[in-house]
C-alpha positions in Angstrom: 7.9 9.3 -4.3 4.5 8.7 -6.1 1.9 10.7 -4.3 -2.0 9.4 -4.7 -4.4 11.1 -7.0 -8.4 11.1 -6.1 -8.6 8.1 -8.2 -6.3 6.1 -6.4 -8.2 7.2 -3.1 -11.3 6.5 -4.3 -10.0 3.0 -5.5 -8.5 1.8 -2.9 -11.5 3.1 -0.7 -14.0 0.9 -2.5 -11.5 -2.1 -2.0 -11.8 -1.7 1.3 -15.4 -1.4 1.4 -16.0 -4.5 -0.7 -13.4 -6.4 1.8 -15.3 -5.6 5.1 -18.5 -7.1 3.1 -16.6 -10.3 2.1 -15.3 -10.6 5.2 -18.2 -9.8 7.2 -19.7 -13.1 5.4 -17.0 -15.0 6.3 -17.0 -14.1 10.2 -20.6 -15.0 9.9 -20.3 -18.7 8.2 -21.5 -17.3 4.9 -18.5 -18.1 2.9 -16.5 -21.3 3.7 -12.9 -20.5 4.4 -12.1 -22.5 0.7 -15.0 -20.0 -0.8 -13.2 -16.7 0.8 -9.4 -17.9 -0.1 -9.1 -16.5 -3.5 -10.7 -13.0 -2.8 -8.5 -13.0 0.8 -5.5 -13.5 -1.1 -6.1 -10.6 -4.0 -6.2 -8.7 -0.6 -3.0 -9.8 1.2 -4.2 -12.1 3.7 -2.8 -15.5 3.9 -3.7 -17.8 6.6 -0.7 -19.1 8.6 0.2 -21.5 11.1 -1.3 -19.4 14.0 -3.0 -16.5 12.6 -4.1 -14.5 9.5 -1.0 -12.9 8.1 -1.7 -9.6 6.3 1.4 -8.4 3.2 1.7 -4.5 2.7 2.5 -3.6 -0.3 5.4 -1.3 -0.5 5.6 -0.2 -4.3 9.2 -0.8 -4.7 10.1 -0.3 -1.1 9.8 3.5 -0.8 7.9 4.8 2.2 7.6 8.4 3.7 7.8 9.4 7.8 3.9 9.2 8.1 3.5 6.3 6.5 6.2 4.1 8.7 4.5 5.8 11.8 1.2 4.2 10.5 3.0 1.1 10.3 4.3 1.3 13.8 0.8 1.9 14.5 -0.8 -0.5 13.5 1.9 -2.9 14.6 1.3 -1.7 18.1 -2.8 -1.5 18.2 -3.7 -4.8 15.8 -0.3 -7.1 16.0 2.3 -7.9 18.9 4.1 -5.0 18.5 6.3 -5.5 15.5 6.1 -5.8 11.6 8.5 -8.1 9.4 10.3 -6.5 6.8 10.4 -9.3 3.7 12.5 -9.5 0.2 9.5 -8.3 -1.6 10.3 -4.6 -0.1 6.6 -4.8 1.8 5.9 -5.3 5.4 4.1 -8.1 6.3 2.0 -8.4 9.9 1.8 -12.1 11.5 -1.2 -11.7 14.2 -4.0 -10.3 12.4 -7.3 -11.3 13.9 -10.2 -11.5 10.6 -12.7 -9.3 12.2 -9.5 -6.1 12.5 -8.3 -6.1 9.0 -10.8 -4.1 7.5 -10.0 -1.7 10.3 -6.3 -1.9 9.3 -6.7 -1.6 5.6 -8.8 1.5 6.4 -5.7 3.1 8.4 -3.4 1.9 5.5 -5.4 4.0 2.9 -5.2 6.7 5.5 -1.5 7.5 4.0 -1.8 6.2 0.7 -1.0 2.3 1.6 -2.8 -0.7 0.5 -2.3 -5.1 0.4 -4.0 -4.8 -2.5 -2.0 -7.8 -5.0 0.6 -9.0 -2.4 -0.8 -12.5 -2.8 -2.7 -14.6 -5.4 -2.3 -15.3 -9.4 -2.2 -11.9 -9.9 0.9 -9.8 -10.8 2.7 -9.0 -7.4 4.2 -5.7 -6.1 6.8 -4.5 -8.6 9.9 -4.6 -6.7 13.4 -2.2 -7.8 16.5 -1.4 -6.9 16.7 -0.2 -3.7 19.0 2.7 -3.8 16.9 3.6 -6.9 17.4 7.5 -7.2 20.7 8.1 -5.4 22.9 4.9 -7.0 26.5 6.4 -8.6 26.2 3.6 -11.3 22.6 4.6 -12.4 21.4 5.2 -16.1 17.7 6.0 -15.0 15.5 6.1 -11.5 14.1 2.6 -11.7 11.1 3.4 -10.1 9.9 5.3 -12.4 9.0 1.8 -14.3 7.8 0.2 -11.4 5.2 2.6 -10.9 4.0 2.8 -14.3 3.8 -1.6 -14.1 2.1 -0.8 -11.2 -0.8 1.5 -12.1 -0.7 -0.7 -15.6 -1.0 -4.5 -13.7 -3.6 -2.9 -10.8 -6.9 -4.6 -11.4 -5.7 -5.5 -15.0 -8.9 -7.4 -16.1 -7.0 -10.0 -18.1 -4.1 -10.7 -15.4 -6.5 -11.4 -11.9 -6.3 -14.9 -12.4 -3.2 -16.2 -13.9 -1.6 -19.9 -13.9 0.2 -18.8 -11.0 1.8 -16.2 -9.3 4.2 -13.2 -11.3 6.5 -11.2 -10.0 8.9 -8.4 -12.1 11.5 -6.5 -10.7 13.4 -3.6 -12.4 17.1 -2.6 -12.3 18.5 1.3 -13.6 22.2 0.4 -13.7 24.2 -2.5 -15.2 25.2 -3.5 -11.4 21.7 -5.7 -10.7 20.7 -4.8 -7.1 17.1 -5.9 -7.8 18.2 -9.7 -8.8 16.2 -9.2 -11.8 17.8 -12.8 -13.4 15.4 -14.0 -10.9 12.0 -12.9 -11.4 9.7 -14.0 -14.1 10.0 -10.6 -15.9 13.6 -8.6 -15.3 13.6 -5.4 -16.6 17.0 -3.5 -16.9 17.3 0.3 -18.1 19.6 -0.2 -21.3 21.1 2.8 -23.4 21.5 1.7 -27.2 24.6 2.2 -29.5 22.8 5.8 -30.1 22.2 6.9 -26.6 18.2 5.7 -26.6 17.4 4.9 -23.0 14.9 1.6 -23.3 15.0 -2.0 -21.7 16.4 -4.9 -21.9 13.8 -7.9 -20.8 14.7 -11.1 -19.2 11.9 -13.7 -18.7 11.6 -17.0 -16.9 13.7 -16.5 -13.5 12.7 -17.8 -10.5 13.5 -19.7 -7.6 11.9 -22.3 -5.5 11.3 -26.2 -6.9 13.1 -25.8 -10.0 15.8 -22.3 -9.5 16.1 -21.0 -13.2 18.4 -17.7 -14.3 16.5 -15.8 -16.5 17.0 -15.4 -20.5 17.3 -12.6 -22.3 13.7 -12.3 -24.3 14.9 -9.2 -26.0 18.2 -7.1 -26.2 16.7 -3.3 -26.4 13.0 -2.3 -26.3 12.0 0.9 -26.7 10.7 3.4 -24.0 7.2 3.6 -26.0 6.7 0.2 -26.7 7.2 -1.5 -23.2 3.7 -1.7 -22.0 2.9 -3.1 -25.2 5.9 -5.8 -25.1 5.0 -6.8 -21.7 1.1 -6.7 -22.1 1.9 -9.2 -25.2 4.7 -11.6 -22.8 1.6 -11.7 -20.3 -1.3 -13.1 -22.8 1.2 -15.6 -23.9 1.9 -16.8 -20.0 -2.0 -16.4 -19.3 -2.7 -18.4 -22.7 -0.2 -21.2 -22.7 0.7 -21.1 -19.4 0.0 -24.7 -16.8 -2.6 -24.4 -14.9 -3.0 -28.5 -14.5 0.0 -28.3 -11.7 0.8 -25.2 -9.9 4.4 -26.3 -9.6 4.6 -26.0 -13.1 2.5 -23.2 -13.7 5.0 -20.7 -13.5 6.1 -18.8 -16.8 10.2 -20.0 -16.0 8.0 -24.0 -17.2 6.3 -22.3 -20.0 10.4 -21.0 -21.4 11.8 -24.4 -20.2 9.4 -27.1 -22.0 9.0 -24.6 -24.8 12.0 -23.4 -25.3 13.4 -19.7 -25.2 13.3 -19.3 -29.5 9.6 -20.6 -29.4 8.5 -18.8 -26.6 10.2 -15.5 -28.1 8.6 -15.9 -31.9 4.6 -16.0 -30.1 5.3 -12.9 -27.8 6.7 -11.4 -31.0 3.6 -11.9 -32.9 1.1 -11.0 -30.8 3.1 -8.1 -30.2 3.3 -7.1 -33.9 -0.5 -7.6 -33.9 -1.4 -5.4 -30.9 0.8 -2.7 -31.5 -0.7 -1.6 -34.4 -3.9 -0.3 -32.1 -2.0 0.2 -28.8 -2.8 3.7 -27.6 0.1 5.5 -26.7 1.0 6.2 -23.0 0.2 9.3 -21.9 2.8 12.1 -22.0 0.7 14.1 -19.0 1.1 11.0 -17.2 4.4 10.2 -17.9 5.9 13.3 -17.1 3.4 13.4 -13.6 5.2 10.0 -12.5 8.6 11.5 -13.6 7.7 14.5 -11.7 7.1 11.9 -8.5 10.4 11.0 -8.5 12.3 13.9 -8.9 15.7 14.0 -6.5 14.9 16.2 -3.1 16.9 19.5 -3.6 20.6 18.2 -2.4 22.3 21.8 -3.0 21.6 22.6 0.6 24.0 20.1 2.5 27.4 21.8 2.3 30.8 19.4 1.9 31.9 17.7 5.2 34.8 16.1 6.2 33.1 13.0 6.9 36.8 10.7 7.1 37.8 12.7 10.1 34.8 12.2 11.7 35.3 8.8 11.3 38.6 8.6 13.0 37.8 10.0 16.1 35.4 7.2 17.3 36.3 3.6 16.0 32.8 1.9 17.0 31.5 5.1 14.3 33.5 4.4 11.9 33.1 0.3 11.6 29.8 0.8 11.5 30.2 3.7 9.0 32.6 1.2 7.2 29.6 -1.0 6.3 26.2 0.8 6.5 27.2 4.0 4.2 27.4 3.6 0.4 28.3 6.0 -1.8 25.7 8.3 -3.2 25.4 10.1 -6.7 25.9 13.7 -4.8 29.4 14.0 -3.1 27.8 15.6 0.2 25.7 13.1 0.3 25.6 9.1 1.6 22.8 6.3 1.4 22.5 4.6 4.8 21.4 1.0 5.2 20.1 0.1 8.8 20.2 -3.4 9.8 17.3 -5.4 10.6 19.7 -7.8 11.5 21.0 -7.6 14.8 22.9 -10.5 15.9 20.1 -13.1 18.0 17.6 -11.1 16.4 15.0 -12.2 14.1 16.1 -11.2 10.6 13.8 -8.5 9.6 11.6 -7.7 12.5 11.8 -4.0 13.9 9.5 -3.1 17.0 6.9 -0.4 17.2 9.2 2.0 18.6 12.2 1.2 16.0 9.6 1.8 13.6 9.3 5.5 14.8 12.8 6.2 15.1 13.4 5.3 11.8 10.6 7.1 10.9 11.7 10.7 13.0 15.2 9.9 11.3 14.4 10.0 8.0 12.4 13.4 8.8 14.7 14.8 10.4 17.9 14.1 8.6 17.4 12.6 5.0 14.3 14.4 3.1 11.5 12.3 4.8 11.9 9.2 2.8 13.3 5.7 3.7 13.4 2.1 1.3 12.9 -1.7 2.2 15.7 -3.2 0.8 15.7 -6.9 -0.9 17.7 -7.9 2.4 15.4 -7.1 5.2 16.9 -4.1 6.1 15.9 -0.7 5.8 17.7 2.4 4.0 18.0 6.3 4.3 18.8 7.1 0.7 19.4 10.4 0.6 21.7 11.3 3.9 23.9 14.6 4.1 27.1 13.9 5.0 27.2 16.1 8.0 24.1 14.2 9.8 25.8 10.9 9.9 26.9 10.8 13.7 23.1 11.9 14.8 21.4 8.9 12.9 24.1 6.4 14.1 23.6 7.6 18.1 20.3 7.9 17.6 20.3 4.3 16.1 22.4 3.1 19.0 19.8 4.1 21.7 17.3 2.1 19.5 19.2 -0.9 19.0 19.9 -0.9 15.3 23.2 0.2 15.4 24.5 -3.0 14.0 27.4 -2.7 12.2 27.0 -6.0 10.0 25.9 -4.8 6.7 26.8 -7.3 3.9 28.4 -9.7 6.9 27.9 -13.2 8.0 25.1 -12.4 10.3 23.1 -9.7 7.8 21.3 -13.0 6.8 17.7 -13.3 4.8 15.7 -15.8 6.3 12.1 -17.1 5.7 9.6 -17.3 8.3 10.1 -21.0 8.3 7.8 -23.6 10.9 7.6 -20.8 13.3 5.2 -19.0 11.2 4.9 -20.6 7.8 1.7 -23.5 7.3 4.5 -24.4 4.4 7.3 -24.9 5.9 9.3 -28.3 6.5 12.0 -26.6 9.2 13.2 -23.8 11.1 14.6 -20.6 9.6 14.7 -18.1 11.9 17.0 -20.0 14.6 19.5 -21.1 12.5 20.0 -17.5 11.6 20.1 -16.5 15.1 22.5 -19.4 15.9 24.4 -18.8 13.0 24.9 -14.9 13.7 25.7 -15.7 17.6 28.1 -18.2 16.6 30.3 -15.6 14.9 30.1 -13.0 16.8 31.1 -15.2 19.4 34.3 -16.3 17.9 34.7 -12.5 16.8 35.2 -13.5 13.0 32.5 -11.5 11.0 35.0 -8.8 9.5 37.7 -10.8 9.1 35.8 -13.4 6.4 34.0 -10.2 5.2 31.4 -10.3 2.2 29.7 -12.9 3.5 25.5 -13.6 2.3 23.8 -16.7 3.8 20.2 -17.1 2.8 17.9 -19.7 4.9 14.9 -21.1 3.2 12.5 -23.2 5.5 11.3 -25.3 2.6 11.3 -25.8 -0.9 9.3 -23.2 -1.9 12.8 -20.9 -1.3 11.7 -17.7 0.1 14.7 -17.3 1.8 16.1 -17.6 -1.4 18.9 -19.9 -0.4 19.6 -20.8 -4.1 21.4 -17.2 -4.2 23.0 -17.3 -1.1 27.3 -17.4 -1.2 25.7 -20.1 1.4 22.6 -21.3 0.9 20.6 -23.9 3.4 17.8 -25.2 2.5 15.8 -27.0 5.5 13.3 -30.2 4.6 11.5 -32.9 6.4 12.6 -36.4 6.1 11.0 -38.9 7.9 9.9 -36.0 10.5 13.1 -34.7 11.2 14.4 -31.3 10.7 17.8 -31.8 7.6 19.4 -29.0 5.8 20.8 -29.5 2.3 24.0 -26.7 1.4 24.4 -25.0 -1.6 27.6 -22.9 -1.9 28.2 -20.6 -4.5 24.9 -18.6 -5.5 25.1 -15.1 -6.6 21.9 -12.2 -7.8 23.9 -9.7 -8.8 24.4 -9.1 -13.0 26.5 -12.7 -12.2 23.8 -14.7 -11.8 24.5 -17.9 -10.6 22.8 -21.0 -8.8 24.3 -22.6 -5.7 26.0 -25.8 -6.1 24.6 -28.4 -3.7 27.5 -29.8 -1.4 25.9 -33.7 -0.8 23.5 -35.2 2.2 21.6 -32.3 4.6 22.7 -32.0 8.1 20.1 -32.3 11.6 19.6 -29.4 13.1 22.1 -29.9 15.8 24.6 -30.2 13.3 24.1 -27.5 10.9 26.0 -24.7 12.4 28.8 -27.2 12.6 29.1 -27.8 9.0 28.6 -23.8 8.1 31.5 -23.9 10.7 33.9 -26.0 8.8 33.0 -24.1 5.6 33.8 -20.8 6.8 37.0 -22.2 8.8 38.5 -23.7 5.5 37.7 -20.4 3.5 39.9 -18.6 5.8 42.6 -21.2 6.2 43.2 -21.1 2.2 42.1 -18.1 1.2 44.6 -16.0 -0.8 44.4 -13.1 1.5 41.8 -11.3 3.0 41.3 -9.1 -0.6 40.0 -12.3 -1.9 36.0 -13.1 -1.1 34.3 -16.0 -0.2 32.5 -16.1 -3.7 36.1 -15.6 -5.8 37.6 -18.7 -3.8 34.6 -20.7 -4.5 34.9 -19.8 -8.1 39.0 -20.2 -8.1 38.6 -24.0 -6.3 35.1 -25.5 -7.0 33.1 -27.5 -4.6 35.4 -30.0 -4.2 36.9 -29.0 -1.0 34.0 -27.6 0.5 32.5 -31.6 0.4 36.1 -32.5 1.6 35.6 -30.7 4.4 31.8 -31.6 5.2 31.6 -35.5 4.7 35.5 -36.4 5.1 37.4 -34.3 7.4 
């Protein structure tokens, strides 16, 4: 993983010092709490329905043992004892009292952390795939990318203030685990008819008001221009993109009202005329980042019979069944642990899960763990012979949930028990959701299963995606949740279908009931997924089942 140079120390050091003066101002009636929002927000702190709220950035969700302890620390000395794991890959903090964060930014630099562009118009923490590094199906470590975007969009003088918010996620094999099709800039590791490694670019993705799948801005671009490209995609946004309507001031407006062929010919230009003075990246730099992300050495964990492990312990080996993936070393496994315990609030791990994850990854998988896109949290590097430690030592901590990629491993937003934003509830209908399942004992028989709750339009849940998606609004004052069936962010990109009128709240489980009941009832067979029968059939009988049944 990246490790900190002097500069970066020093930088972050004076962001800190410059926040506790701002701040200071503000505690004392200086600034008005409009005056002190923009500079806040460059710093991570939104104001919610309770408290401040202060976003960590993860850089694409990699963290080491010492810096998850810090996080468990600061969960347990400055919050309520727990942090919230989110689909950006950071960790975000709900209780934050003004007059602390100063305090907790200084223990974040302490081990190389920061909030430092988790919020405002600024270009947010550059997200990847989350088994970057150990993925089978890889061409090139994704991260690698992110952090050069990183150290390139930091402080970028020209992209502090921009129409709106940006976001860019990278993906290293053709299997998208970084739903790039969805971010304003997707970046995907190519390999040309000659071998080239470069990138292919997607541009105007995004969710929320008006859920767009990105467009393919350009087929190949090569390794040594891609600064370049994207500096000249980001004056065009900054130029031409809305700033008279922050719900259109997104770049995904700027492709749609323009047009993808118009759009395309001005970033082309600009990019013709800046590349002719461009400096060159660094090769001392590049091949320091490279360096960063070199594999741990794997040649020390010997082969291990891990099936026949398996077999002698069937609680083991369903959770096995769904938390290991397959990892590009044969004695070796990635691990996801879920966040997502059924009741639970999707996301949330307590100070003390926090350090067992943290003494886990230590101890057993080369000191490094990810945030994944779903809220849970990953051991990417795991020898094979180490996997019945981690799982009894994740039963004794309560994340032993063996519900990876089930029913009840649901995203959720923090809805209108956090969010000043939010129309409805989030976080109950995912725990009512996940108890009514395991209740009727159903999760492994409907199998790949991913429900996404957003608590309002503004789809941070990113219900649009979801296989089922529930979207929850306010009409009239009452809690009603629209369905969308049929989303996918994977390489087949795909916005859900809305099924007709929302539900109350006292009826939504209900109608994810019926949905789920008539999947199984006409399924093929159990080889065929939820998202293949909604492709094979259509909406049709999902509303059949909703509004006439």
């Amino acid at each position: 993983m990246y490790h900190y140079q002097d500069f970066d120390r020093d930088f972050v050091k004076d962001r800190v010092s410059e926040f506790r003066t701002i701040t200071q101002r503000r505690i004392d009636g200086v600034l008005s709490e409009d005056e002190y929002k923009p500079f806040r927000l460059q710093n991570g702190l939104y104001l919610q329905l309770h408290a401040y709220m202060l976003q960590v950035a993860i850089p694409y969700g990699t963290l080491s043992s010492r810096q998850m302890h810090k996080l468990a620390d600061i969960a347990e000395r400055w919050d309520k004892g727990y942090g919230h794991f989110t689909t950006r890959q950071n960790i975000q903090f709900n209780w934050m009292k003004l007059a602390d964060v100063g305090d907790v930014l200084e223990a974040l630099s302490e081990v190389d952390m920061h909030a430092i562009q988790t919020s405002g118009n600024c270009i947010r923490n550059v997200t990847a795939d989350h088994f970057a590094g150990c993925a089978p199906d890889e061409i090139e470590d994704p991260r690698m990318v992110a952090e050069l975007l990183r150290q390139w969009s930091t402080a970028h003088p020209e992209f502090a203030f921009l129409p709106r918010k940006f976001k860019i996620a990278v993906s290293g094999a053709p299997n998208d685990r970084a739903v790039i099709a969805f971010h304003d800039i997707g970046i995907q590791i190519v390999q040309n008819r000659d071998g080239e490694t470069g990138y292919r670019i997607l541009i105007g993705g995004g969710l929320g008001r008006t859920p767009l799948i990105g467009q393919e801005l350009s087929a190949f671009v090569p390794k040594a221009d891609l600064l370049c490209y994207l500096e000249a995609v980001m004056h065009i946004y900054n130029r031409y993109g809305r700033r008279d309507n922050k719900y259109k001031a997104r770049i995904k407006i700027l492709v749609q009202e323009n047009g993808l062929a118009q759009t395309k010919a001005q970033i082309d230009a600009y990019f013709a005329q800046i590349k002719k003075t461009h400096r060159p990246l660094s090769e001392t730099l590049l091949r320091k980042i490279k360096d960063d992300f070199a594999l741990p050495n794997l040649s020390k964990a010997s082969a291990f019979d891990l099936e026949a492990q398996m077999a002698l312990s069937p609680a083991f080996a369903r959770w096995a069944g769904q938390s290991v993936h397959a990892h590009r070393d044969e004695n070796h496994v990635s691990i996801t642990i879920s966040l997502k315990k059924q009741g639970a609030t999707p996301g949330d791990a307590s100070t003390a899960q926090m350090r067992v994850m943290a003494e886990l990854a230590k101890a057993y998988a080369y000191d490094e763990l990810r945030v994944s896109h779903e809220q849970n949290i990953i051991l990417p590097h795991v020898p094979k012979e180490h996997l019945l430690a981690i799982y009894q030592a994740l039963q004794e901590a309560d994340l032993a949930a063996a519900n990876i990629g089930l029913v009840s491993d649901i995203i959720a937003c923090p809805g209108l028990d956090y969010c000043s934003l939010a129309t409805a509830r989030s976080i109950t209908i995912a725990q009512q959701i996940a108890t009514h399942f395991e209740g009727l004992k159903t999760e492994y028989d409907i199998g790949p299963m991913k429900i996404k709750i957003s608590g309002c339009i503004n789809a941070c849940g990113h219900h649009h995606v979801g296989h089922i998606g529930i979207l929850g609004l306010d009409r009239a004052g009452v809690e009603n949740y629209q369905i969308t069936i049929g989303g996918d962010g994977t390489q087949d990109a795909a916005i859900g279908e809305r099924t007709g009128p929302g539900f109350s709240y006292e009826q939504i489980i209900g109608a994810i009931d019926r949905i789920i009941a008539h999947y199984l009832a006409k399924r093929t067979g159990k080889d065929e997924s939820f998202l293949a029968y909604y492709k094979r059939v259509g909406i049709t009988p999902f509303k059949e089942v909703l509004y006439h049944a």
